[in-house]
MIROGU-89072 format. One record per residue (C-alpha): x, y, z. Coordinates in steps of 0.1 Angstrom, whole numbers, plus 5000, padded with zeros to 4 digits. Layout:
BEGIN
XYZ
...
// end
This chain:
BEGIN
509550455040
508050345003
511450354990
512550095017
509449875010
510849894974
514149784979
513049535004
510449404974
513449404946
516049214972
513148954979
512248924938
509348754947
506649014952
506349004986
508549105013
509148755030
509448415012
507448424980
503848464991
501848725010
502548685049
501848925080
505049115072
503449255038
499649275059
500949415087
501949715062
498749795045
496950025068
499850225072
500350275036
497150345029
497150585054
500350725039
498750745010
495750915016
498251245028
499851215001
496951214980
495851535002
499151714992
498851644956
502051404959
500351094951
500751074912
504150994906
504350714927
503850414905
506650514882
509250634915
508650274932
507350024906
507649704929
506249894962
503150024932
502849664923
502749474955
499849724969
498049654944
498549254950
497649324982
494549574979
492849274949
492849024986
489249044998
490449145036
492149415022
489249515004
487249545034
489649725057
490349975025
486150025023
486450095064
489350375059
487550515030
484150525050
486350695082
488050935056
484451045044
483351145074
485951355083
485751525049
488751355034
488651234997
// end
């Protein structure tokens, strides 16, 4: 799936996977990928990531600095604690 979002980032060449500027195609991805993360993260995959998919690393990062993202990331990470998850 992330080296979809990838290629789909590097055909675009904008940053964002439709038009040039963040729409509910890239938003509609973000819980998913963070939850894709956080297993990843669980089975010690995570680390390599930025340097496999450079575009995919960069736009979550464009999209986790947006202040909505920023709450729904605090609500996952609040979920994740309370099921023991890091």
């Amino acid at each position: 799936m992330i080296s979809v979002l990838d290629l789909g980032l590097e055909r675009n060449g904008s940053g964002w996977l439709v038009g040039d500027k963040c729409t509910f195609a890239d938003l509609s991805f973000v819980t998913w990928n963070l939850v894709g993360e956080g297993l990843l993260k669980e089975l010690g995959k995570l680390q390599d990531l930025d340097a496999k998919y450079p575009r995919y690393a960069a736009w979550m990062t464009a999209l986790c600095k947006r202040e909505d993202v920023g709450k729904i990331r605090e609500r996952m990470a609040k979920g994740r604690a309370e099921h023991g998850l890091s």
